[in-house]
N, C-alpha and C positions, 0 to 999 in steps of 0.2 A: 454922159458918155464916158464910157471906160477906155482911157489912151493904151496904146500897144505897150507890153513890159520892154525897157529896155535891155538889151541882151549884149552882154560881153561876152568873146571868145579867148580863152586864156592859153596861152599857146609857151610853156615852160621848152628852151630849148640849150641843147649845147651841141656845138657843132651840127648841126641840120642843113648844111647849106646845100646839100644835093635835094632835099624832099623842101625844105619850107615855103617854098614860090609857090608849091602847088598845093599845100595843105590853105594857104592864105586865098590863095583864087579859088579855091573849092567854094570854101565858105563865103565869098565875094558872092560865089556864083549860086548857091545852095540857099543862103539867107544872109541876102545883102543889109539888110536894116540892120543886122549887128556889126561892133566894132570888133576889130580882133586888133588883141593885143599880144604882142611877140616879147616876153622877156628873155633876153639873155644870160648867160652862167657863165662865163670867161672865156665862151669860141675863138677858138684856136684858127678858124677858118672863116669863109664869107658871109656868114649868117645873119649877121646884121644889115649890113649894106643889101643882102637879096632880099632880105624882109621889109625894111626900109622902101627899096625899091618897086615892088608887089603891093604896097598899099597897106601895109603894117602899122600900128602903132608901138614902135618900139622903145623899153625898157630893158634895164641891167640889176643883176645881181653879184654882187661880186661874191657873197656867201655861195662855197662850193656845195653844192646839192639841190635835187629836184624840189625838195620841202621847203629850202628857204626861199627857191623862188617865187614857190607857190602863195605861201608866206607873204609875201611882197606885195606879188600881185592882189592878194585879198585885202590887203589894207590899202592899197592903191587907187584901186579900180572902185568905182560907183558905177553898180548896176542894178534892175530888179530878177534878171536870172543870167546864171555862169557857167557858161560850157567849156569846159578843162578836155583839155584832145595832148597827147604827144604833138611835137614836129615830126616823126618820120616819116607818116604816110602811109603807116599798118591799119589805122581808121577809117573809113569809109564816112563820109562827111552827108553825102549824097540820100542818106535815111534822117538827117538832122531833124529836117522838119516834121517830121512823126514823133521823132525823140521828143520834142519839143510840146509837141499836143500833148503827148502823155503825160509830158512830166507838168504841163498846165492844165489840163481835164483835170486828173487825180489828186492837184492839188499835192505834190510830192514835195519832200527836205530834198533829195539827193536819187537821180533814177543814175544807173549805171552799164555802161554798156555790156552787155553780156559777150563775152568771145567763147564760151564755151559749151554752151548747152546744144550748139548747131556744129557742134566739131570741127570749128573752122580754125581754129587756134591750134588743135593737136593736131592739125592736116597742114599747116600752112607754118609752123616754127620748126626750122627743124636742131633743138634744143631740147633733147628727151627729159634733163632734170628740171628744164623750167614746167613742165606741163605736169611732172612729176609732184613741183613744189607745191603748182597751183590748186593742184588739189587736197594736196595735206595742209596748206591752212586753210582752205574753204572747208574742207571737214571739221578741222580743229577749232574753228572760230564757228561752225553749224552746232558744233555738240556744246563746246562752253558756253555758247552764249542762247542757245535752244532758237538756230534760226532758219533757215534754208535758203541763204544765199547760192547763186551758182556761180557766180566769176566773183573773187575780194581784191582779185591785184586788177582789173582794169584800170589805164590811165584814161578813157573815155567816161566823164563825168557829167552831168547837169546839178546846178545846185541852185535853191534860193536865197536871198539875197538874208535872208537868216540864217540860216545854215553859215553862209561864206564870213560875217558881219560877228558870229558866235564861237565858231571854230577855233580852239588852240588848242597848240599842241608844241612838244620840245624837241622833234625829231631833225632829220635833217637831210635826209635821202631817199632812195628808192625805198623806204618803208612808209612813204604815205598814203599809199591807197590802202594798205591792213588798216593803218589809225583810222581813215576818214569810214572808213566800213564798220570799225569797232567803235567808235565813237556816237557814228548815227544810232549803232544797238542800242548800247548800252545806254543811251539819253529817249532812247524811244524815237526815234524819227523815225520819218514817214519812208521806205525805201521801194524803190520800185527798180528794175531789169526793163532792158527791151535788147532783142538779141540782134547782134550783130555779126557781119559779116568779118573777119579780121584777115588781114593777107599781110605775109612777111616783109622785111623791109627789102627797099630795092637794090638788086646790085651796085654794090662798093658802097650799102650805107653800113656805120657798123654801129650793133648796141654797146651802149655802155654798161649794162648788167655784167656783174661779175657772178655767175653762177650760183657758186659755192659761199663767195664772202657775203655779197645782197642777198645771198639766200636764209645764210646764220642769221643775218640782223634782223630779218623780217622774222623770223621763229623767237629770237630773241626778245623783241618788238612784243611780240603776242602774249608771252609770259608776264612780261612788265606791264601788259595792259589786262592782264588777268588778275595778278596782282593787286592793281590801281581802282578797277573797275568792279572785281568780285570779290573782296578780301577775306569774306569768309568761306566761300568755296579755297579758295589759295592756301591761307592760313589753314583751313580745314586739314585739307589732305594733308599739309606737314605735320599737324599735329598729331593725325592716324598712325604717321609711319613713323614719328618719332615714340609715340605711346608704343607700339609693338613692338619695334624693337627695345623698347625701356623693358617690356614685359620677356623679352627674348633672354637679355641680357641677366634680366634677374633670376630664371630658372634655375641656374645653375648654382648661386649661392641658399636657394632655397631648398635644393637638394639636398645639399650641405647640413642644413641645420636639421630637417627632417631624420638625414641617415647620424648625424655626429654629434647633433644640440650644439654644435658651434659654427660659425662662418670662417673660413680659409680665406675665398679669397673676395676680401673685404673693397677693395678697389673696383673689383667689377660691381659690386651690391653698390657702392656709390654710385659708378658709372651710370649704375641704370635707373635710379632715382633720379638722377641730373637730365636723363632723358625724359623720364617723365613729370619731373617737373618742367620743364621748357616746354614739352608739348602741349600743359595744361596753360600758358604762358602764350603759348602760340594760339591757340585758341582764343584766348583772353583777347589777343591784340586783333583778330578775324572780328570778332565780335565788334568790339570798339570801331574799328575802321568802318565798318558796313553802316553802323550807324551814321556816321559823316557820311559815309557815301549815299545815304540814303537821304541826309538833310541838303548833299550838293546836288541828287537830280531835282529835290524840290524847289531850290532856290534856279537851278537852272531853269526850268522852265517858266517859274515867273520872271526870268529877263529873255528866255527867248521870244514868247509871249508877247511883250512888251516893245519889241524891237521893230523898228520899223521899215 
């Protein structure tokens, strides 16, 4: 006889004390066999004590960011599957247990709640550059990495106990759901959507995203994991665009020699050799890297494999 998986709810919070009692009873009330567990990130306010109080099992992080708490929590917690939700209450808990079939039927790494494919996110935030961002990295991460995800920043997650047990990463904030999205790709995990409902937070709760600054870092984030993850796509293009402009650069002392049998201006004919030589250099180092990276998905998967 097969025993039920046990299920933890991972509940990363800072300052939530207006929503956390009812994200807690939701899932009390939604799928009571699982534990939920509340960590905190230095609440300023009563987040502990309401979650405490509601039937929480709570933890602390004193490391300032959503990643490191998450972080925490995944080395903490012993589970066989892990549902990561916000505290504020913009999730809808009340579809869990569907969430839940699916992500057990299909045998999935990481299913993710979708907020956007039912327009419920571009109807319900009213935030025009987040809905803005949301979609130029789900693009930018669909074409680099040839996928067709529809939501990459939800904080509404299930994972299994490999995925959570496997996972690292050096980040430290609101750029974790790019990494945990870029990461399942790029290692080939299993990913699966179930679309949800999303609704704004409730009066007087306020987000902590900073538009513009959480927004740089998560673009920035996606570069550094292009880099890490595709190095010779990365390296590639640099090398393109250092080689043309090498070739740009040097038209003009070739002119030179053609109209006069001698070079003038000798500085720029350097310059543009130096271009292309690094770009042939840059290339060189694309090359080299993809190979490790190609010996680290193999080695990955015989310890994900393996992992129990």
């Amino acid at each position: 006889m097969i025993s039920a998986p046990k299920i933890a709810v991972l509940v990363p919070c800072y300052n939530e004390a207006l929503t956390i009692e009812k994200v807690v009873k939701d899932f009390q009330q939604h799928i009571p066999e699982a534990e939920i567990f509340v960590y905190d990130n230095n609440s300023k306010d009563a987040t502990v004590e309401i979650a405490t109080k509601a039937g929480a099992i709570v933890g602390n992080e004193k490391k300032q960011g959503k990643a490191n708490v998450v972080f925490r929590m995944f080395r903490e917690i012993d589970a066989d599957l892990y549902i990561m939700i916000d505290g504020d209450d913009t999730y809808p808990v009340e579809c869990i247990r569907e969430m839940v079939d699916q992500f057990t039927k299909n045998n999935c790494d990481m299913l993710v709640g979708d907020r956007l494919s039912n327009k419920s996110y571009k109807k319900e935030n009213k935030r025009a550059f987040h809905n803005f961002g949301n979609n130029l990295v789900r693009n930018l991460i669909n074409i680099f990495f040839g996928s067709e995800l529809k939501d990459i920043l939800s904080g509404y997650r299930i994972f299994s106990r490999k995925f959570v047990k496997n996972y690292a990463s050096s980040i430290k904030g609101f750029e974790l759901e790019t990494d945990l999205s870029i990461y399942a790709l790029h290692y080939g995990l299993a990913i699966e959507e179930y679309s949800i409902n999303y609704r704004d937070r409730p009066e007087g709760s306020v987000s902590k995203l900073n538009t513009f600054t959480d927004g740089f870092k998560v673009i920035k984030l996606f570069f550094n994991l292009v880099r890490l993850y595709k190095p010779l796509l990365f390296f590639g293009m640099v090398s393109i665009v250092l080689f043309v402009l090498g070739i740009l650069f040097m038209i003009i002392p070739i002119r030179e020699y053609f109209e006069y049998q001698y070079v003038y201006k000798v500085p720029t004919l350097i310059f543009s050799i130096m271009l292309i030589i690094v770009s042939i250099l840059s290339l060189a180092t694309g090359l080299i890297l993809d190979n490790i990276s190609i010996i680290d998905k193999k080695n990955f998967k015989v310890r994900y494999n393996n992992t129990n």
